[in-house]
C-alpha positions as CSV (number, residue, x, y, z in Angstrom):
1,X,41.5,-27.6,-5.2
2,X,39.3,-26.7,-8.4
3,X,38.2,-22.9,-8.8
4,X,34.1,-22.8,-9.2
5,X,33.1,-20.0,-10.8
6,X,30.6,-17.8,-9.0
7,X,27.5,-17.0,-11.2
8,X,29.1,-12.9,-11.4
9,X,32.3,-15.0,-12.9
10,X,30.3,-17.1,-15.0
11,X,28.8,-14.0,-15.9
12,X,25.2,-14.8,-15.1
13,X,22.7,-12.8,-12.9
14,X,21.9,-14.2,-10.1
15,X,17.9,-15.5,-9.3
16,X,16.1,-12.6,-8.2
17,X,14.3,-13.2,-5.0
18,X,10.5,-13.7,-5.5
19,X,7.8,-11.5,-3.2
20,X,4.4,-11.6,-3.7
21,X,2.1,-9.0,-3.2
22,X,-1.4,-9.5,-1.6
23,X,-2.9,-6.8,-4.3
24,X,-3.8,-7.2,-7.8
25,X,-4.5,-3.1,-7.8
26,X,-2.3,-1.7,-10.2
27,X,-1.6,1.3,-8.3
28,X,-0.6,-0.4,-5.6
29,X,1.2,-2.7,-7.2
30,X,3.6,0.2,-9.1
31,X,4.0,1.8,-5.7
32,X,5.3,-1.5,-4.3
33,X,7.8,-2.6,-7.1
34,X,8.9,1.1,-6.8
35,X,9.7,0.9,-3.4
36,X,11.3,-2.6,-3.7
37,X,12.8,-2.4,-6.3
38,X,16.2,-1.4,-5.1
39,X,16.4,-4.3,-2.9
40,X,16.5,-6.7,-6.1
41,X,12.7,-8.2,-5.4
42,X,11.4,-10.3,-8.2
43,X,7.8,-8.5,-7.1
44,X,4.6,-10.1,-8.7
45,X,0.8,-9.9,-8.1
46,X,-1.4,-12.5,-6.3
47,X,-3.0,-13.3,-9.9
48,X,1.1,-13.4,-11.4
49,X,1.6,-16.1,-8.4
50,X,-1.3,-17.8,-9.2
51,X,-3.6,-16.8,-6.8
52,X,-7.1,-16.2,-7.9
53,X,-9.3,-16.5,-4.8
54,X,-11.5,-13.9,-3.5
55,X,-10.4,-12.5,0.0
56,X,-13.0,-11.8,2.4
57,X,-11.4,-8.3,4.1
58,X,-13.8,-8.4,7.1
59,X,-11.4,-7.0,10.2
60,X,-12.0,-4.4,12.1
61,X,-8.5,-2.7,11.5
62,X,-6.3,-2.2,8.9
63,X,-4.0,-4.2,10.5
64,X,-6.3,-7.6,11.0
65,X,-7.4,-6.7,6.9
66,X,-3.6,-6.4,6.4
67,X,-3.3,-10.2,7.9
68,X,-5.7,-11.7,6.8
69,X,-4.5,-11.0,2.9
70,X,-1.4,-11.9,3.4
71,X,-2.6,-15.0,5.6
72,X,-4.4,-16.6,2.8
73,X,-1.9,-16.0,-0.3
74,X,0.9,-17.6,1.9
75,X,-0.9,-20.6,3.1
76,X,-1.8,-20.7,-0.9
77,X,1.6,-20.5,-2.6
78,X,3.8,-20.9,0.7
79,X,6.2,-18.0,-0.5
80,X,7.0,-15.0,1.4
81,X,4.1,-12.2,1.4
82,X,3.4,-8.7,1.7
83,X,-0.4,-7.3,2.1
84,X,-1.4,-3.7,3.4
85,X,-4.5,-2.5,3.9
86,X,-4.7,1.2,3.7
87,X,-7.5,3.9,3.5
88,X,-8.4,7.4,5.0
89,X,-9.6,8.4,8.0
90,X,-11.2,11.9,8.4
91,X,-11.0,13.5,12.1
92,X,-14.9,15.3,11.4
93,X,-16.5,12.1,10.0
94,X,-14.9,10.1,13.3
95,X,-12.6,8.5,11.1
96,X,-14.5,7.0,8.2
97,X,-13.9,5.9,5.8
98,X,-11.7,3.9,7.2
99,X,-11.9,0.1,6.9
100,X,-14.3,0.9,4.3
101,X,-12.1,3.3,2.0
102,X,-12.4,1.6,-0.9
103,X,-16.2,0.6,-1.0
104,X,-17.1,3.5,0.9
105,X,-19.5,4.9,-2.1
106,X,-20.9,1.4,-2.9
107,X,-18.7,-2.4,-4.2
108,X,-17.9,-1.2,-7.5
109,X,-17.7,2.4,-7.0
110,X,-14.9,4.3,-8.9
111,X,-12.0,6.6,-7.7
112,X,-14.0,9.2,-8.9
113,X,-17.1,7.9,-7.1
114,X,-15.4,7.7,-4.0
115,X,-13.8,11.3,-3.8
116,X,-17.3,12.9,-4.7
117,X,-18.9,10.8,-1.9
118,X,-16.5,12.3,0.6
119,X,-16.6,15.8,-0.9
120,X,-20.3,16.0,-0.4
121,X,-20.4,14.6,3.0
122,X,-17.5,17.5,4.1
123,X,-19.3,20.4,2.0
124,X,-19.3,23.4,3.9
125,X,-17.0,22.2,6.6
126,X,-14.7,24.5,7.5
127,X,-10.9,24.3,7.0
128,X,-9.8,23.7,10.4
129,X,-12.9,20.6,10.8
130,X,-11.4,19.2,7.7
131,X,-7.9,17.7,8.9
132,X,-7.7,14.2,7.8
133,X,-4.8,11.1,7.3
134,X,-4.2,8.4,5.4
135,X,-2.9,4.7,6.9
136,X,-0.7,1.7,6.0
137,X,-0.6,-1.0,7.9
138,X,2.2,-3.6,5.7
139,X,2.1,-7.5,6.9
140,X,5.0,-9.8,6.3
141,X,4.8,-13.1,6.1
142,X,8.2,-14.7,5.7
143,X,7.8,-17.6,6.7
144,X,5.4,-19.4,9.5
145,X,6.2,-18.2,12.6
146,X,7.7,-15.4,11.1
147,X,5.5,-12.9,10.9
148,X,5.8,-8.7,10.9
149,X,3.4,-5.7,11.2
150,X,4.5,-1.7,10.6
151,X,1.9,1.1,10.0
152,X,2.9,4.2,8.6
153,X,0.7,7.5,8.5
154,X,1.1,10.9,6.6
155,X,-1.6,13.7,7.9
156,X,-3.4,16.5,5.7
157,X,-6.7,17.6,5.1
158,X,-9.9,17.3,3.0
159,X,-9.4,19.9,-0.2
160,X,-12.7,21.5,-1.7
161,X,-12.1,19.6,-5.0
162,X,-10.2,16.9,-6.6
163,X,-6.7,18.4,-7.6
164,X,-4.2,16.3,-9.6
165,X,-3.9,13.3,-12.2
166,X,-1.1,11.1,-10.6
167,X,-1.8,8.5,-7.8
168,X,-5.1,6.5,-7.7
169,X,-7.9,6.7,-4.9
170,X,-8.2,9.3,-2.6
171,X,-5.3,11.1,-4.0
172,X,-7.0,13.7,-5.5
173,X,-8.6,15.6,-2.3
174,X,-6.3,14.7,0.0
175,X,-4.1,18.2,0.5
176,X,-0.2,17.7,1.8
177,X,0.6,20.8,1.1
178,X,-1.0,24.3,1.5
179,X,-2.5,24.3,-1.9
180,X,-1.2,20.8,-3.4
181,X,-2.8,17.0,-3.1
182,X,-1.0,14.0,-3.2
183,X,-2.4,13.5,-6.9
184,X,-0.2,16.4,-7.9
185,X,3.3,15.1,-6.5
186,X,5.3,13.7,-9.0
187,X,5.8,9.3,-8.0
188,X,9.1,10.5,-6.1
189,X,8.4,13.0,-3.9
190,X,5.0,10.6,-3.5
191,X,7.3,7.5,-2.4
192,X,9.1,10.1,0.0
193,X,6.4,10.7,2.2
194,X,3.4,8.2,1.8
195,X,2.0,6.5,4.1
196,X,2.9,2.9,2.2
197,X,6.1,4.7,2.1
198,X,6.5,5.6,5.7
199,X,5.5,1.9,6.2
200,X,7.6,0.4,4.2
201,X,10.7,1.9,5.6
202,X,10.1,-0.1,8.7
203,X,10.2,-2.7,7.0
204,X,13.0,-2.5,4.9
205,X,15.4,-3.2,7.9
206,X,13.2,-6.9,8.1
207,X,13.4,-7.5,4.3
208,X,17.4,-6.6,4.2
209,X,17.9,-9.6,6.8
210,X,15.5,-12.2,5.1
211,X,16.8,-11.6,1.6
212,X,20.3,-10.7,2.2
């Protein structure tokens, strides 16, 4: 019987496996191909896929946000899909922001925007009232039928000021440490112990079956 080459013999590589991401945030979207890229992931935006729709976000979770974007760029391109929907919660503000993380200070509000918004509403609050956390919640859409939801959470607090270059949103007043934000942690030690991180490493164990 005739020897066929495999595509290692033949010395090709073989197709990376395409995943689209529900996101076209740039942050996110370097978090994301971070994360996956061990597992070989041909990762692309919703705009690189070819989806340029606007996504109405209007759930009441992070988890129904999480669905619904991922939802609507499957039916669209019918190729597997991952959307989160993440965003901090603050114990003294009764969990806002929330849902509403990232138009908390207005539609087109910046990072920048955003953290001062929350500073001022927590100025004066004492350290103790000031414990906070941010959220994932990852959706999977493999296939239909074959759907998948993990959260992940890490906890801190509320600093006094913004603290750190690195990371996007929130980053910068969020305190993991004593006396260090998540916008001062270099992307490893970031990817360690994120929420999208914590997340994700529920769902690895899913993606290593589908794409194996």
């Amino acid at each position: 019987m005739e020897h066929q080459q495999s595509s290692e013999e033949q010395g090709t590589v073989p197709e990376r496996k395409r995943l689209i991401i529900a996101s076209n945030n740039a942050g996110k979207l370097r978090e994301f191909k971070e994360l996956l890229s061990p597992y070989g992931f041909d990762v692309v935006s919703m705009r690189e896929a070819g989806f340029n729709e606007e996504i109405v976000e209007d759930g009441d979770t992070f988890e129904e946000n999480a669905h619904i974007k991922a939802r609507a760029v499957f039916e669209a391109t019918g190729e597997p899909t991952i959307a989160d929907d993440s965003g901090l919660e603050i114990d003294f503000l009764d969990g806002a922001p929330g849902v509403y993380s990232a138009r908390y200070a207005g539609e087109n509000a910046t990072d920048k925007e955003r953290c001062e918004k929350v500073l001022s509403e927590m100025h004066g609050v004492a350290r103790e009232l000031r414990d906070a956390r941010f959220v994932c919640t990852i959706y999977f859409i493999y296939a239909e039928d074959d759907e998948y939801s993990v959260r992940g959470e890490v906890n801190g607090y509320i600093g006094d000021e913004p603290q750190g270059k690195n990371g996007f949103g929130y980053d910068p007043i969020f305190m993991v440490n004593d006396d260090e934000s998540m916008a001062e942690l270099d992307e490893e030690e970031k990817n360690r112990i994120s929420h999208r991180a914590m997340a994700f490493q529920k769902l690895s164990e899913i993606l290593k079956e589908k794409f194996s």
